[in-house]
N, CA, C and O atoms as CSV, one atom per row, in Angstrom:
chain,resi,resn,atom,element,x,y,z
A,1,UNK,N,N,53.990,11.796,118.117
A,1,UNK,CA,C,54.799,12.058,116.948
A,1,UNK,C,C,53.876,12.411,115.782
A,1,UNK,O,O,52.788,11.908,115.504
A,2,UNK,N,N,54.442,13.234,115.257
A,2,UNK,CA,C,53.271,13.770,113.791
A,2,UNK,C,C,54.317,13.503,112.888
A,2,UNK,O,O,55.405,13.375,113.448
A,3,UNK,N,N,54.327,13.369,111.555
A,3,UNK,CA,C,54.738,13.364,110.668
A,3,UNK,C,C,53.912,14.248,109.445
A,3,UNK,O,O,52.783,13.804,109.237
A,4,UNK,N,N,54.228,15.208,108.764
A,4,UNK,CA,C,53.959,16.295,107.959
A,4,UNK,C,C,54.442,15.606,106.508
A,4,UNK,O,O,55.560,15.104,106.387
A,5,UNK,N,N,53.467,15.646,105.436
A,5,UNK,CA,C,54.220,15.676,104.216
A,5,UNK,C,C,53.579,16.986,103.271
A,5,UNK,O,O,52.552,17.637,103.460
A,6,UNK,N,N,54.439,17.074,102.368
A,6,UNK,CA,C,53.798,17.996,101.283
A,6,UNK,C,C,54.209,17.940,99.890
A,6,UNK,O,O,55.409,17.783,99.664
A,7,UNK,N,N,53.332,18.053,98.848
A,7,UNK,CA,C,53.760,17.497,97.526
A,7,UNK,C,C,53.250,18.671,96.636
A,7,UNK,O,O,52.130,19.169,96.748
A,8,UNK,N,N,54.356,19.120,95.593
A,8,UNK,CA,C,54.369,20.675,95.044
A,8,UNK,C,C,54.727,19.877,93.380
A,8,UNK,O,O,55.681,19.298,92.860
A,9,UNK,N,N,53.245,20.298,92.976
A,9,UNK,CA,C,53.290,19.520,91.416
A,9,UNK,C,C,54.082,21.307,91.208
A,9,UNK,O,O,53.860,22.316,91.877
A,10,UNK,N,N,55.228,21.067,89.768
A,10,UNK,CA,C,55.527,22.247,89.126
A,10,UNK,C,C,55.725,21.999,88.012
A,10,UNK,O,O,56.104,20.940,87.512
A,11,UNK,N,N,55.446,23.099,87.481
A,11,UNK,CA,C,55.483,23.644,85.994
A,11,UNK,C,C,56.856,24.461,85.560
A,11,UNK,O,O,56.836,25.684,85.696
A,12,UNK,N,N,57.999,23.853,85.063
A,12,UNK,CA,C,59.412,24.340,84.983
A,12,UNK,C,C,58.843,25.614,83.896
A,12,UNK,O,O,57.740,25.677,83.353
A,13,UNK,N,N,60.233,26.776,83.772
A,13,UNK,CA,C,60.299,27.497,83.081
A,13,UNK,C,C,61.024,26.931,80.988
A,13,UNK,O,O,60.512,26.107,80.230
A,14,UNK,N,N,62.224,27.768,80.766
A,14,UNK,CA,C,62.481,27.404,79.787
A,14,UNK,C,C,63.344,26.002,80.015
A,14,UNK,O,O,64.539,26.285,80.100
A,15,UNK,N,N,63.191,25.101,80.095
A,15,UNK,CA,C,63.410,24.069,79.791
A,15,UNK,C,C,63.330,22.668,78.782
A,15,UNK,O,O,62.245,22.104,78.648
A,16,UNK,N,N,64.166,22.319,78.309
A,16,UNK,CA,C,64.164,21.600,76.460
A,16,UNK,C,C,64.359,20.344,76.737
A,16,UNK,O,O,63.755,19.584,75.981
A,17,UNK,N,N,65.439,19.495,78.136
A,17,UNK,CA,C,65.926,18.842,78.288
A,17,UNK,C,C,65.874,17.847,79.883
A,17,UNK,O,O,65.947,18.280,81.033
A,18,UNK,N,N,65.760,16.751,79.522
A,18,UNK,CA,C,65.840,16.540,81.335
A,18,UNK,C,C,67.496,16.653,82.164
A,18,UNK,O,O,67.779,16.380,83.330
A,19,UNK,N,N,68.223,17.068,81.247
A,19,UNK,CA,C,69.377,17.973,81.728
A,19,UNK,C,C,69.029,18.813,82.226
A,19,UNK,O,O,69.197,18.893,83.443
A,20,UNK,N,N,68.378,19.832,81.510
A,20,UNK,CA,C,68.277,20.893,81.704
A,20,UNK,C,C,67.424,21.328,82.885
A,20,UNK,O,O,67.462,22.378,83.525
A,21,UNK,N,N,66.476,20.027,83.040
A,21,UNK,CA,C,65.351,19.885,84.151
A,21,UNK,C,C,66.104,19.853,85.598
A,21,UNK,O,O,65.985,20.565,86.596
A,22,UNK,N,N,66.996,18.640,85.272
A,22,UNK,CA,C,67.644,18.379,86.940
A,22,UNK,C,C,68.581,19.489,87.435
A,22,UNK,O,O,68.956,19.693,88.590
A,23,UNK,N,N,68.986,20.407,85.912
A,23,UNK,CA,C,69.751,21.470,86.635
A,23,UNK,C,C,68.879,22.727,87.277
A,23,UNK,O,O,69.384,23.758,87.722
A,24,UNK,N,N,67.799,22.496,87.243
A,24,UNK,CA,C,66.536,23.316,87.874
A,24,UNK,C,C,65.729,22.555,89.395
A,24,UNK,O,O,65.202,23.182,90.314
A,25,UNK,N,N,65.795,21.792,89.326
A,25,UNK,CA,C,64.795,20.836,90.251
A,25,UNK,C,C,66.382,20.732,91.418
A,25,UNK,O,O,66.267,21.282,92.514
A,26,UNK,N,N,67.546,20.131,91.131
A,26,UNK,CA,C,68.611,19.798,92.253
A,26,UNK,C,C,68.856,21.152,92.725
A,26,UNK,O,O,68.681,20.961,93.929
A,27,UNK,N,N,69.152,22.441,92.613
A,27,UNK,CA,C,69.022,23.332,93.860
A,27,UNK,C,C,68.019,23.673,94.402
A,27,UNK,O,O,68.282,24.336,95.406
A,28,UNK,N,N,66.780,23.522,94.202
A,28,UNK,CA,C,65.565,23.276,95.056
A,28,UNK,C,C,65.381,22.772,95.884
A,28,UNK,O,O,64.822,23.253,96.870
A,29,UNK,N,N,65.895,21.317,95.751
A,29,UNK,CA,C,65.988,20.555,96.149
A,29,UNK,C,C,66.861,20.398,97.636
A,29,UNK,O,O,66.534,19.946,98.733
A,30,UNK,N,N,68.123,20.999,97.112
A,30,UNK,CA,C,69.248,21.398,97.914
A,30,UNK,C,C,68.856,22.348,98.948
A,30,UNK,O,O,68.507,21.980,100.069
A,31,UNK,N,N,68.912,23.594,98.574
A,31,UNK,CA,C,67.979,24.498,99.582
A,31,UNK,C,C,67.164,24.329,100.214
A,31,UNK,O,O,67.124,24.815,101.345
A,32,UNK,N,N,65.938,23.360,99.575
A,32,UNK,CA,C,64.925,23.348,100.806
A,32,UNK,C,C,65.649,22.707,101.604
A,32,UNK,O,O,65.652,23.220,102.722
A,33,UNK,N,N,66.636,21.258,101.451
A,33,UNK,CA,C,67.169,20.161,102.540
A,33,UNK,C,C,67.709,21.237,103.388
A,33,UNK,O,O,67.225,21.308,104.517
A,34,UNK,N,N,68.752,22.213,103.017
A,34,UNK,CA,C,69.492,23.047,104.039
A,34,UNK,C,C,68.946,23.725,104.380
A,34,UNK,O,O,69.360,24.028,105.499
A,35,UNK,N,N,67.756,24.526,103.983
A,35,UNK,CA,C,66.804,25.561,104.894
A,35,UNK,C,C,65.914,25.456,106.028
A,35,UNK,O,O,65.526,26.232,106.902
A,36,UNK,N,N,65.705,24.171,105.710
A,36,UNK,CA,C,64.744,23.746,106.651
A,36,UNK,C,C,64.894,22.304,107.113
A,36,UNK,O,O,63.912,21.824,107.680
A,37,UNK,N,N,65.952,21.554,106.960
A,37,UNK,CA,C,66.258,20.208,107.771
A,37,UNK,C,C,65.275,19.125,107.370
A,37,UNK,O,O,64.720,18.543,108.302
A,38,UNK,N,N,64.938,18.723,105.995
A,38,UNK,CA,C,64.172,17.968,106.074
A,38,UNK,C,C,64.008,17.032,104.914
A,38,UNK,O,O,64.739,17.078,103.924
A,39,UNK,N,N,62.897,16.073,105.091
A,39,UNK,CA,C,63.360,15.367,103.807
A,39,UNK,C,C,62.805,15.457,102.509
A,39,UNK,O,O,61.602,15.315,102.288
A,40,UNK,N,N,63.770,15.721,101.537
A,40,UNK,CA,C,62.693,16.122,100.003
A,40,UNK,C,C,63.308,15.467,99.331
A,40,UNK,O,O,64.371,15.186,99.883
A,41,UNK,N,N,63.180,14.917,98.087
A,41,UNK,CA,C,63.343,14.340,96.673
A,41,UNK,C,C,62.065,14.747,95.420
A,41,UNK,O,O,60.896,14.730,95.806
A,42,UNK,N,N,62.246,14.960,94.532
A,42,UNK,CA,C,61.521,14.405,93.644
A,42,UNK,C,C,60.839,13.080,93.270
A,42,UNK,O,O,61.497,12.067,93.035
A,43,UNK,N,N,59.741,13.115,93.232
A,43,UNK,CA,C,58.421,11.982,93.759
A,43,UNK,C,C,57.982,11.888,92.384
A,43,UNK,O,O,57.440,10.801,92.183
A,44,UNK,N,N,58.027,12.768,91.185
A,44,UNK,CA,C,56.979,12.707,90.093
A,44,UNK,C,C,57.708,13.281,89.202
A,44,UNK,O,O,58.741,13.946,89.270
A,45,UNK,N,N,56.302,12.567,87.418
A,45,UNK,CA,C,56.670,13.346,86.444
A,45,UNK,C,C,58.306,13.413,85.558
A,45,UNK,O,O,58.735,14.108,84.636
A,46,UNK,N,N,59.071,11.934,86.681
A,46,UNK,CA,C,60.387,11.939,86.001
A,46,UNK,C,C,60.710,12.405,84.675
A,46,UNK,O,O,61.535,13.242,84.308
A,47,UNK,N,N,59.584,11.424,83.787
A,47,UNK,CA,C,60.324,11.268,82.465
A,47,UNK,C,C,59.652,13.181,81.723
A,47,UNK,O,O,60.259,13.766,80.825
A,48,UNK,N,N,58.989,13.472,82.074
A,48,UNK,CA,C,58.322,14.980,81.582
A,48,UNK,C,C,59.702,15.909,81.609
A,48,UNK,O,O,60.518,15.826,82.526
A,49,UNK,N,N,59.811,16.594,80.741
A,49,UNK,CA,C,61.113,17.260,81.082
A,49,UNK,C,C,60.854,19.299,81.652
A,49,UNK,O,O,61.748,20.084,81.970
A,50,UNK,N,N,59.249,19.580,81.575
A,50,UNK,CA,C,58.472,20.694,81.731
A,50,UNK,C,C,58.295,20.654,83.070
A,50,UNK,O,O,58.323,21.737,83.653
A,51,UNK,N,N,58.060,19.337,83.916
A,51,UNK,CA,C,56.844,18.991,84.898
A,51,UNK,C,C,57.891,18.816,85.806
A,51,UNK,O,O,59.041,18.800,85.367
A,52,UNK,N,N,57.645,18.660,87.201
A,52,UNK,CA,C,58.239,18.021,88.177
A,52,UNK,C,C,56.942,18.170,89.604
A,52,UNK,O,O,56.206,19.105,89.918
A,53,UNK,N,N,57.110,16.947,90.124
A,53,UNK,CA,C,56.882,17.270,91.370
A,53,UNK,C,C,57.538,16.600,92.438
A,53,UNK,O,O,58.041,15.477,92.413
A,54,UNK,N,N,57.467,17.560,93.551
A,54,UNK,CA,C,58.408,17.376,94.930
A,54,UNK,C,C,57.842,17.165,96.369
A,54,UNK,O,O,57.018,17.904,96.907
A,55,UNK,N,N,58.559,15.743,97.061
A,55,UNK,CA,C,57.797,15.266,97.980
A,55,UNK,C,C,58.678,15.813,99.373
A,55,UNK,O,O,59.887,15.610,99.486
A,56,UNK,N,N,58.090,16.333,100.111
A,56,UNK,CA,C,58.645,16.660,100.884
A,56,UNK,C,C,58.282,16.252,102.551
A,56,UNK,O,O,57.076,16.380,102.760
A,57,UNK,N,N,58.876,15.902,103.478
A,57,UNK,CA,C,58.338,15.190,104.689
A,57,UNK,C,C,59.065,15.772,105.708
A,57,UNK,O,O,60.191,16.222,105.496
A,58,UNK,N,N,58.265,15.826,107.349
A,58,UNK,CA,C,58.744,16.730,108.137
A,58,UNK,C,C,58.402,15.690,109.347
A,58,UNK,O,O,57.445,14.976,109.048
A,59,UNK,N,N,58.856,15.470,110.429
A,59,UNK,CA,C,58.485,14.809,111.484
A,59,UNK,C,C,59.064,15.299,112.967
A,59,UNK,O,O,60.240,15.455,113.296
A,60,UNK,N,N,58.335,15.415,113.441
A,60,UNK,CA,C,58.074,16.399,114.597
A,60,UNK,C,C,56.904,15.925,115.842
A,60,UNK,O,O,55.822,15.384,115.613
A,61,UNK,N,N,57.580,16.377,117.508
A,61,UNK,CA,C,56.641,15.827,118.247
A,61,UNK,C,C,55.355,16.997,118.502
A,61,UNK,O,O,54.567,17.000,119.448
A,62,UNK,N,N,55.404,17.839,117.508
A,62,UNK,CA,C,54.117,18.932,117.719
A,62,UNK,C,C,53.796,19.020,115.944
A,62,UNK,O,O,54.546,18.945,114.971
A,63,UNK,N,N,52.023,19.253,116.117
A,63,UNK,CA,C,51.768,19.000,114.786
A,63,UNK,C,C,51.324,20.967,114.534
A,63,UNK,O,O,50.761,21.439,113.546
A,64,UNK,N,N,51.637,21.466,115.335
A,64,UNK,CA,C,52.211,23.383,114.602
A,64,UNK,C,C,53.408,23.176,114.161
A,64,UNK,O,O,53.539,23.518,112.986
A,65,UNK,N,N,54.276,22.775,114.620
A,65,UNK,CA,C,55.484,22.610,113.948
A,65,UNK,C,C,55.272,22.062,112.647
A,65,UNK,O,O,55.451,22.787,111.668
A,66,UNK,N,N,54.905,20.848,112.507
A,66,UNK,CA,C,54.439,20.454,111.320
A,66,UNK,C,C,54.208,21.080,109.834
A,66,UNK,O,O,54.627,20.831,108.703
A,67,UNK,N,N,52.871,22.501,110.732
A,67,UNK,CA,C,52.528,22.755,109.509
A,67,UNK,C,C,53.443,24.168,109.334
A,67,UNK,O,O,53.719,24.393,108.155
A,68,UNK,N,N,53.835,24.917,110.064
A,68,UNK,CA,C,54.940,25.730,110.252
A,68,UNK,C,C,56.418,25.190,108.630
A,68,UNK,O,O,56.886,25.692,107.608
A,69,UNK,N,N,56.485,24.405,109.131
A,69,UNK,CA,C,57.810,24.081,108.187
A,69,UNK,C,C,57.600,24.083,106.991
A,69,UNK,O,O,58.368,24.561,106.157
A,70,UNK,N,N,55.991,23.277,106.642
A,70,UNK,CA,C,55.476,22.951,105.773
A,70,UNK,C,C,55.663,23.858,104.599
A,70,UNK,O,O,56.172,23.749,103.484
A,71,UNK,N,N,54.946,24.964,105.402
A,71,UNK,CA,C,53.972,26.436,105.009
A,71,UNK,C,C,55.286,27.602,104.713
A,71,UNK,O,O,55.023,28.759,104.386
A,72,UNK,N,N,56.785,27.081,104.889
A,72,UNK,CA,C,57.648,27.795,105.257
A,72,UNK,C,C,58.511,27.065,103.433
A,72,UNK,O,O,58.888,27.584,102.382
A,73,UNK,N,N,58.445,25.581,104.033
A,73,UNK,CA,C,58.955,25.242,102.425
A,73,UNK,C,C,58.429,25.730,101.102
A,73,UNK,O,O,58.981,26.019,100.040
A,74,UNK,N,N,57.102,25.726,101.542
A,74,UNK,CA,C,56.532,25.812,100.268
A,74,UNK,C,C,56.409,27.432,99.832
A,74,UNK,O,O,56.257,27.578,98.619
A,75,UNK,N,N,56.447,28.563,100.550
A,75,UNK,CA,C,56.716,29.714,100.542
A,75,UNK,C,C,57.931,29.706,99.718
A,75,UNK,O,O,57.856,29.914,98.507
A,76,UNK,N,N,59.482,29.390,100.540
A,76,UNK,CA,C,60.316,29.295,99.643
A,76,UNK,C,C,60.557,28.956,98.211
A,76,UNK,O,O,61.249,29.531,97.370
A,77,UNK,N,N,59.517,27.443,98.106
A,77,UNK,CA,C,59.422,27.223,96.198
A,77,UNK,C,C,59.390,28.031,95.321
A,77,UNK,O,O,60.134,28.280,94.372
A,78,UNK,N,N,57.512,28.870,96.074
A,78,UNK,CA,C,56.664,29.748,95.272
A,78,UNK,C,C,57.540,30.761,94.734
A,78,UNK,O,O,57.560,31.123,93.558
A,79,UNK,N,N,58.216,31.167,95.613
A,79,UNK,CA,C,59.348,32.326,95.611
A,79,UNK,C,C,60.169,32.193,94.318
A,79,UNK,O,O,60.518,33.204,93.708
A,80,UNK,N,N,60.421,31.195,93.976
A,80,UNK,CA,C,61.853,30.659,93.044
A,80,UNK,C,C,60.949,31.334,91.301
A,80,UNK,O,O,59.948,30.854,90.768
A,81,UNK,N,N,61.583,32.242,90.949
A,81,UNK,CA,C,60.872,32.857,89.687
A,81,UNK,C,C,61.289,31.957,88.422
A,81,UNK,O,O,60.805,32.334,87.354
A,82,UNK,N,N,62.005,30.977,88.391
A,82,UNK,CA,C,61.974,29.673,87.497
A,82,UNK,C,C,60.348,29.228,87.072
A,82,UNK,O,O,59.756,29.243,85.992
A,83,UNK,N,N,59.958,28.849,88.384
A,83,UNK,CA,C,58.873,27.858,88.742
A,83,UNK,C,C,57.816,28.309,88.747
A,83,UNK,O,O,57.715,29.450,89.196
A,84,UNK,N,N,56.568,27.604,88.249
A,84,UNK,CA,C,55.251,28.195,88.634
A,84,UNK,C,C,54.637,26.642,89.490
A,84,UNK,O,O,54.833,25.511,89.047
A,85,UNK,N,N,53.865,26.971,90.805
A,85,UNK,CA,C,53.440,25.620,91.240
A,85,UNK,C,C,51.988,25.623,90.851
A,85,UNK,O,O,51.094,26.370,91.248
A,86,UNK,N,N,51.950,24.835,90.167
A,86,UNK,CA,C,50.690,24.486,89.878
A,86,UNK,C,C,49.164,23.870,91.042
A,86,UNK,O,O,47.956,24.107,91.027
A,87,UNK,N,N,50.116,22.973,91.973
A,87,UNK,CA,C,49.377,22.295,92.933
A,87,UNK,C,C,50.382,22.234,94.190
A,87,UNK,O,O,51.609,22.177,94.107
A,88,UNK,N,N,49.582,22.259,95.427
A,88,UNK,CA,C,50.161,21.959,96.841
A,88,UNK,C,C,49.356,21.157,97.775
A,88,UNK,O,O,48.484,21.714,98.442
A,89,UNK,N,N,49.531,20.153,97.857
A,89,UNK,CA,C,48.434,19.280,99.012
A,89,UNK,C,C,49.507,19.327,100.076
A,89,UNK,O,O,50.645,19.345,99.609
A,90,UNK,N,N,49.415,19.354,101.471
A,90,UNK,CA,C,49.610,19.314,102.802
A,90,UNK,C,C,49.133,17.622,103.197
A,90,UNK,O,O,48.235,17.004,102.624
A,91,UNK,N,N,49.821,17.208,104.092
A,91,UNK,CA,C,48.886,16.112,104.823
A,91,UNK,C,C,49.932,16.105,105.987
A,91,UNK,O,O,51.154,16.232,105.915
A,92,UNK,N,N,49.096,15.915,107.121
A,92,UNK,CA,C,49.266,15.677,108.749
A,92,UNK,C,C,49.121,14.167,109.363
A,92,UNK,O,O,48.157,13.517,108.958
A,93,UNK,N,N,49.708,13.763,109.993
A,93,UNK,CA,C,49.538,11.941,110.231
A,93,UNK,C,C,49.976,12.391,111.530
A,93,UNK,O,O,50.940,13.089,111.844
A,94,UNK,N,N,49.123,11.880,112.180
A,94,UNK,CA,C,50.057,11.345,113.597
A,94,UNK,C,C,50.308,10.028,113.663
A,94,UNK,O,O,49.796,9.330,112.789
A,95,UNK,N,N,51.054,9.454,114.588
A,95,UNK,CA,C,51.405,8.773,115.008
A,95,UNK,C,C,50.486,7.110,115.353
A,95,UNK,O,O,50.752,5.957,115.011
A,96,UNK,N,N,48.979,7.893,116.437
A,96,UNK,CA,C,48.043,7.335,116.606
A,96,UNK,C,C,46.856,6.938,115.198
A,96,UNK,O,O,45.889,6.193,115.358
A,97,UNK,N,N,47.106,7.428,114.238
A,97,UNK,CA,C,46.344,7.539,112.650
A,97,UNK,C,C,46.457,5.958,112.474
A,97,UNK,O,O,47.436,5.235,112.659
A,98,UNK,N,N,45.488,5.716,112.163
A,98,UNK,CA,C,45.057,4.044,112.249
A,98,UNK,C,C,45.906,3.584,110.606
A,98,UNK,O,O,46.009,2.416,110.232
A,99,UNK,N,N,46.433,4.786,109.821
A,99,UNK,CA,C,46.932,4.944,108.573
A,99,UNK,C,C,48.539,4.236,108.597
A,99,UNK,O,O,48.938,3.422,107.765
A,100,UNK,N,N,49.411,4.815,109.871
A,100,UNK,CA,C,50.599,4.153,110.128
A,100,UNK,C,C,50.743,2.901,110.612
A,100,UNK,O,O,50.038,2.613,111.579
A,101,UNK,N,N,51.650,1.895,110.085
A,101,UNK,CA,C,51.803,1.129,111.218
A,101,UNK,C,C,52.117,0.811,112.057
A,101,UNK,O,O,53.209,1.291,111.752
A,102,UNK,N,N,52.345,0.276,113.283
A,102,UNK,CA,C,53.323,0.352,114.388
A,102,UNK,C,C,53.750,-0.942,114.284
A,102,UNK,O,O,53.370,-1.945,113.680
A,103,UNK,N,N,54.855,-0.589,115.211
A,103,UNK,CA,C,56.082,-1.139,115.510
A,103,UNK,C,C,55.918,-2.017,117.063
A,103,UNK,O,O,55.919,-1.493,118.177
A,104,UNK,N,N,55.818,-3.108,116.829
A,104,UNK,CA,C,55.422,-4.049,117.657
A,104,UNK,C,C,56.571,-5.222,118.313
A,104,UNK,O,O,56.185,-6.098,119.087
């Protein structure tokens, strides 16, 4: 089992308000869940009303798949002419990663 995450610091467009923020960040949000089956929320930067960043996680028994989805979400973000992403870290875990714990 691999588990994939990825975290997309962004830099909102005209935005004044954290109204105005969540009405930018929740179809992102939305879309990626329906485009690609997976799990995202906002992870960061709550109270910033400019800033956001988005955590996104993929789990899969092949780690191409992994980065496939990954590389596929984050394409989609870049895309969104609202947004500029400032930062993208990737990370890969398997299963065996002395990092998880198991289930005993």
């Amino acid at each position: 089992m691999f588990i994939g995450t990825l975290n997309l610091d962004l830099l909102l467009g005209d935005v004044r308000s954290l109204k105005q923020k969540r009405s930018v960040v929740r179809p992102i949000l939305a879309e990626v869940r329906r485009r690609h089956e997976v799990a995202v929320a906002e992870v960061g930067h709550l109270d910033l009303y400019r800033r956001a960043e988005i955590g996104v996680a993929v789990v899969s028994a092949d780690a191409g798949h992994c980065r496939l989805v990954l590389e596929a979400v984050e394409r989609l973000v870049v895309a969104r002419p609202e947004i500029d992403v400032l930062s993208a870290r990737h990370r890969l875990r398997s299963d065996e990663d002395d990092s998880l714990p198991s289930a005993r």
